[in-house]
C-alpha positions as CSV (number, residue, x, y, z in Angstrom):
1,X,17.2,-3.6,-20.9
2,X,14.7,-1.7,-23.3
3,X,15.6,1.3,-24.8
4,X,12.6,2.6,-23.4
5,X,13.5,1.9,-20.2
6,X,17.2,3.7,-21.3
7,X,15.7,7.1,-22.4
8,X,13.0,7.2,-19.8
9,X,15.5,6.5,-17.0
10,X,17.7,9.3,-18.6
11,X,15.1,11.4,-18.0
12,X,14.8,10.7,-14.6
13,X,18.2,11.1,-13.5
14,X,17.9,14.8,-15.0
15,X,14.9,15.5,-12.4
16,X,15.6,14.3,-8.9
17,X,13.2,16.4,-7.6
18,X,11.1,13.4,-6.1
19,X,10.7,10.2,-5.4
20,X,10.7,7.2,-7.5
21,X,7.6,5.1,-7.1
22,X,6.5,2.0,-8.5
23,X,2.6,2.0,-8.6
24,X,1.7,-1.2,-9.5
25,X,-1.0,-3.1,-11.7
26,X,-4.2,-2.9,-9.5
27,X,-3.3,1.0,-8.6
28,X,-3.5,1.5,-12.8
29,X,-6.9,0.0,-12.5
30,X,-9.6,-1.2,-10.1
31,X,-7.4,0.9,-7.3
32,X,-7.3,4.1,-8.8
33,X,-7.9,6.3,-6.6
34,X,-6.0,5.1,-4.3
35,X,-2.8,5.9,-6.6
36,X,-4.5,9.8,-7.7
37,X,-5.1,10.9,-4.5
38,X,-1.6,10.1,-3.8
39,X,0.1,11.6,-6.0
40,X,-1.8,14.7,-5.6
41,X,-1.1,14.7,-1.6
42,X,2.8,14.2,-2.2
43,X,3.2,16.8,-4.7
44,X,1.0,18.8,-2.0
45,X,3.9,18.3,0.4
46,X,7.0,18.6,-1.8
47,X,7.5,15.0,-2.3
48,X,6.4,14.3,-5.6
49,X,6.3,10.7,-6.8
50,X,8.3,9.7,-10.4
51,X,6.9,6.4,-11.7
52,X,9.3,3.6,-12.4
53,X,9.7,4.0,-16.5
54,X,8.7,0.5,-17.9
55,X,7.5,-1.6,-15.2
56,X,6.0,-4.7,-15.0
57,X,3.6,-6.8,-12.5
58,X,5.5,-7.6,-9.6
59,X,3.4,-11.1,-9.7
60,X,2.2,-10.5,-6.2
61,X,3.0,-13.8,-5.8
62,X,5.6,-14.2,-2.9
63,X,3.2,-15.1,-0.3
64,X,2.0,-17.9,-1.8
65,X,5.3,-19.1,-3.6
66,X,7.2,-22.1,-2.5
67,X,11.2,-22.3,-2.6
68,X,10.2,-21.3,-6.8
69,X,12.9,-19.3,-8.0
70,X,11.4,-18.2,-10.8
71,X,8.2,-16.8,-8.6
72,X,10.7,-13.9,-7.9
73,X,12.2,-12.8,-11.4
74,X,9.5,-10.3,-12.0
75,X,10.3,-8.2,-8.5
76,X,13.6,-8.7,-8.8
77,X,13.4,-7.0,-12.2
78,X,11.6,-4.4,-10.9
79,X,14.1,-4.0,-8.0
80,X,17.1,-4.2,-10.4
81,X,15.7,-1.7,-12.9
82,X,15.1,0.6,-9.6
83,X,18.6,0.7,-8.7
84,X,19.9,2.0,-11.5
85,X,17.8,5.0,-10.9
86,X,18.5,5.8,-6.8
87,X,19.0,4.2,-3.9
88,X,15.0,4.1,-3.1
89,X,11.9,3.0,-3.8
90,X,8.3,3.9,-3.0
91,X,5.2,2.1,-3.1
92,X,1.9,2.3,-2.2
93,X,-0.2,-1.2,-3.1
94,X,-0.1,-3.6,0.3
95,X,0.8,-6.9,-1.7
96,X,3.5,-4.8,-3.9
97,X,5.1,-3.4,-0.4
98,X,4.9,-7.0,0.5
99,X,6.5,-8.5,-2.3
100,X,8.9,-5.9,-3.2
101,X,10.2,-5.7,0.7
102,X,10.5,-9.3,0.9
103,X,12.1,-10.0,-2.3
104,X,14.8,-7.7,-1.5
105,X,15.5,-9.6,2.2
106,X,15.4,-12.4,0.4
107,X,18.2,-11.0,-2.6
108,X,20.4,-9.9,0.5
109,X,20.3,-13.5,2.2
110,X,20.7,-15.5,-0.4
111,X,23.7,-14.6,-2.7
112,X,24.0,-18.2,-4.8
113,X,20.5,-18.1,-5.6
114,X,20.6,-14.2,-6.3
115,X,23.4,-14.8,-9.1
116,X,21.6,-17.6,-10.5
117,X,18.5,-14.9,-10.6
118,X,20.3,-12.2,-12.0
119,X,21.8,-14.4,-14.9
120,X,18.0,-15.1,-15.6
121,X,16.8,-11.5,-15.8
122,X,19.6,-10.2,-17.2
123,X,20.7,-7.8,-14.5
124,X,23.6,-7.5,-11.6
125,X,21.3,-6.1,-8.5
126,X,23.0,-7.0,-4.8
127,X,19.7,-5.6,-3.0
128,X,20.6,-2.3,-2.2
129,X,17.8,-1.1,-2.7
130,X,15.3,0.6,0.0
131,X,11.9,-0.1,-0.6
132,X,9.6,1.9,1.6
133,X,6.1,2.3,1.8
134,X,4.4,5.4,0.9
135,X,3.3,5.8,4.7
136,X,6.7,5.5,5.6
137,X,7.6,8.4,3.3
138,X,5.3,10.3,5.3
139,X,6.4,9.3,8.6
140,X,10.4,9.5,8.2
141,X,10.4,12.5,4.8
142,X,7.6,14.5,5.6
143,X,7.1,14.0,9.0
144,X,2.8,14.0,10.7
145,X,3.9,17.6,12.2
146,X,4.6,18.7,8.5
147,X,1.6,16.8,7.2
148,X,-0.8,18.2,9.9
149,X,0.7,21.7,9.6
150,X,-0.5,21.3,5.9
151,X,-3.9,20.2,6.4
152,X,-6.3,22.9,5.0
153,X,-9.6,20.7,5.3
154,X,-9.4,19.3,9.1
155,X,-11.6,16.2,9.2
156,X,-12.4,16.8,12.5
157,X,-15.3,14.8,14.1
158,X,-15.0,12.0,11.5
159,X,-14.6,8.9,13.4
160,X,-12.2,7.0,11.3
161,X,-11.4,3.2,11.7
162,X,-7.9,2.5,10.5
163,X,-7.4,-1.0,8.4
164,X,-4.1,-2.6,8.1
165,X,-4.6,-6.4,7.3
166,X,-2.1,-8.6,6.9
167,X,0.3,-7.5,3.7
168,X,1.1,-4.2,5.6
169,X,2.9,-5.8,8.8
170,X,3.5,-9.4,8.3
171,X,6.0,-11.3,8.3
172,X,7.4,-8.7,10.9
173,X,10.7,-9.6,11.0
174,X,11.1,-9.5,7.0
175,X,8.8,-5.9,6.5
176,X,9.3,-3.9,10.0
177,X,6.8,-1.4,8.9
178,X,4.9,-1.5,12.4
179,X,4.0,-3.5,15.6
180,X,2.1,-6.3,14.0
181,X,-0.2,-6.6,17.2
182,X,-0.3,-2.9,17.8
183,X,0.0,-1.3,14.7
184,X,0.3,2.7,15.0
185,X,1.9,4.2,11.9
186,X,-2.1,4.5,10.0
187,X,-3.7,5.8,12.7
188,X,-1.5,8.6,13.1
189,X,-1.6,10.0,10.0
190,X,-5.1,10.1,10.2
191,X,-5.1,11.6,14.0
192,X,-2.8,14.5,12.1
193,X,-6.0,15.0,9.4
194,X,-7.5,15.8,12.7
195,X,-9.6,12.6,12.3
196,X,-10.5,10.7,15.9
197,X,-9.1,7.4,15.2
198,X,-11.3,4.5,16.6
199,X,-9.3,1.4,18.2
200,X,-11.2,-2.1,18.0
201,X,-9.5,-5.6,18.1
202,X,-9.9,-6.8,14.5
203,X,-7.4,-3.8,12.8
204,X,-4.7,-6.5,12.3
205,X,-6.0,-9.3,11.1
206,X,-7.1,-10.8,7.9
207,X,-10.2,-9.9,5.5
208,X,-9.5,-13.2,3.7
209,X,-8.4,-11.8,0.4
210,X,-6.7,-15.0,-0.5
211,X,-9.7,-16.8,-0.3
212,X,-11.9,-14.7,-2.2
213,X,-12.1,-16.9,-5.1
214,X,-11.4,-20.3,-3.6
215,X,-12.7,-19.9,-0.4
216,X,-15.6,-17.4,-0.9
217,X,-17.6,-18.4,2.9
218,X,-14.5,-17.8,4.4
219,X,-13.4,-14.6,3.0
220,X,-17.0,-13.2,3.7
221,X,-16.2,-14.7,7.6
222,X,-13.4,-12.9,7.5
223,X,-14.6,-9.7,6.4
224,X,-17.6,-9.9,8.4
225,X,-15.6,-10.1,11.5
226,X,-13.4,-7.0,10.7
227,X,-16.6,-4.9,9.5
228,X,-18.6,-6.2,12.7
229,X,-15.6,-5.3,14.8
230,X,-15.6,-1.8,13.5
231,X,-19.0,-1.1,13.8
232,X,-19.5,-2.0,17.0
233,X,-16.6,0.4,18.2
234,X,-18.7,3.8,16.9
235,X,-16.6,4.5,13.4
236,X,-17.7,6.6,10.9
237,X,-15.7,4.6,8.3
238,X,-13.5,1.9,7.9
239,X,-10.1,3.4,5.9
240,X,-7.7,0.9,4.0
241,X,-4.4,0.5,2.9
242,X,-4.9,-2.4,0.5
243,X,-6.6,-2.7,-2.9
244,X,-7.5,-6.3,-2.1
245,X,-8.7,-5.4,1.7
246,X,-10.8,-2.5,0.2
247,X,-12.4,-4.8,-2.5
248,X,-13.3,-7.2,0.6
249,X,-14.2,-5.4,2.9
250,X,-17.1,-3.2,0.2
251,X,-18.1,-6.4,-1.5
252,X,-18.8,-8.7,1.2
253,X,-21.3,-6.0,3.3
254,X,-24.4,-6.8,1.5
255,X,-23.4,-10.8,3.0
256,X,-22.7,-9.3,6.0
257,X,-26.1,-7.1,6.5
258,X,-28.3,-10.5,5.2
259,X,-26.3,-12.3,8.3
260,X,-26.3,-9.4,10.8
261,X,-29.1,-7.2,10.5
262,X,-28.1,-5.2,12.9
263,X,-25.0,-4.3,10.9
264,X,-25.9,-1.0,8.6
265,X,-22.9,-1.1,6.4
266,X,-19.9,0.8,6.6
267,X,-18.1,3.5,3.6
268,X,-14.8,1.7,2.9
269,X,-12.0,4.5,1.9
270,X,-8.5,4.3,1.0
271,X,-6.2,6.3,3.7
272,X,-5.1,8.3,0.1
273,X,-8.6,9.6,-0.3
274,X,-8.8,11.3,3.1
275,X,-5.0,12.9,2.9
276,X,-6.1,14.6,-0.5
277,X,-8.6,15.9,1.0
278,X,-7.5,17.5,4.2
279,X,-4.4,19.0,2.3
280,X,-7.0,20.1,-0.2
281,X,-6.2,18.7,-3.5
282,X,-9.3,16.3,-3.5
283,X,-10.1,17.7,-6.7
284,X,-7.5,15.6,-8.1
285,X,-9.7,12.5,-7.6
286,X,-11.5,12.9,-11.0
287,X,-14.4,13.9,-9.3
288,X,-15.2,10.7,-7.4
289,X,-16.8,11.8,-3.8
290,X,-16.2,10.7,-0.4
């Protein structure tokens, strides 16, 4: 372990005020505001987020890996490192959720191969760790009552379409984060925002993110369908959970317009975005608009 790791984690287990919270590489980046805004919206509600001292990538890898061992050291670093620090984790990123979450099911099922891992990385972890999603935070910390009793900007009248994708809810049975044909938990944190949230059949499935770089025509197939889907059920706005969704579903529209003329594009905004701004801390966003 590096002794930067060591002094920042002392000073972490003198402040237990909040939460700790792993933000990942694309949130440092092209995502963010995704990560500002919510930062700003849980120190807002008394849950403020303490990033993970030294992280690394988590490799965002796990969908894609097969039976690779060595696919998993860099979550299960993260996960190890974690737990030395409390009992939970929070993040935010889809595919971190995604990878985090089912690297630890996978730590707690397979104890042979989780020594082996452990010897690599250099760390004892069982996989007791929780890793929860920043929405869940809000759901089973906070509470939507709290959040919408704290909502000094109501964006009332803003027809919001909520975006899940695939990295949120599936596999169900290894992330358990919502009903993976009848997803809820987005949509009612933006009903509490006073947003009306728009149903339409495409919120659950895939924008083709995968296949942006090999598969370009069927990413943009993919994204068209969700986009198309949305419009035609009256939204104001299409609002994402996922870097890699949000990057689909704003790059592909100019495709999508040239294919569907009828289609006038759609703002693309990260669920984040609108929170800080009802609760009023949207000035936090660096001064990027909505």
């Amino acid at each position: 372990m590096s002794r930067a790791f060591q002094l920042a984690g002392d000073d972490y287990l003198m402040d237990r005020r909040g939460y700790l919270y792993f933000p990942g590489c694309t949130l440092s980046t092209k995502a963010r505001s995704l990560d500002v805004a919510a930062r700003a919206a849980a120190s807002s509600l008394g849950v403020p987020l303490q990033e993970l001292p030294d992280w690394t990538c988590c490799g965002a890898t796990f969908p894609l890996a097969v039976d690779n061992l060595m696919a998993l050291a860099g979550p299960a670093r993260i996960l190890a490192d974690a737990r030395l620090l409390g009992a939970e984790l929070v993040t935010l990123c889809a595919a971190c959720y995604n990878v985090l979450q089912r690297t630890n099911r996978w730590l707690q099922a397979q104890p042979e191969k989780r020594d082996t891992l452990n010897y690599f990385i250099e760390r004892d972890y069982r996989g007791d760790l929780r890793v929860m999603h920043y929405l869940e935070l809000l759901r089973d910390v906070v509470g939507f009552e709290t959040v919408a009793a704290r909502v000094v900007r109501p964006l009332a009248g803003l027809r919001v379409a909520p975006y899940y994708g695939c990295l949120l809810l599936r596999p169900p049975a290894e992330l358990g984060l919502d009903d993976p044909e009848r997803p809820a938990l987005l949509g009612r944190l933006l009903a509490s925002l006073g947003c009306q949230v728009v149903e339409y059949p495409m919120a659950a499935e895939c924008c083709g993110s995968y296949l942006a770089v090999s598969t370009p025509e069927a990413a943009a197939d993919c994204t068209a369908n969700v986009l198309l889907s949305a419009a035609r059920a009256g939204t104001d706005c299409v609002v994402a959970a996922c870097p890699l969704c949000h990057f689909n579903l704003s790059t592909w529209q100019d495709s999508v317009k040239q294919r569907h003329p009828s289609f006038g594009g759609l703002p693309v905004y990260y669920f984040t975005e609108l929170l800080a701004l009802a609760l009023g801390v949207g000035d936090e966003l660096e001064g990027q608009s909505l």
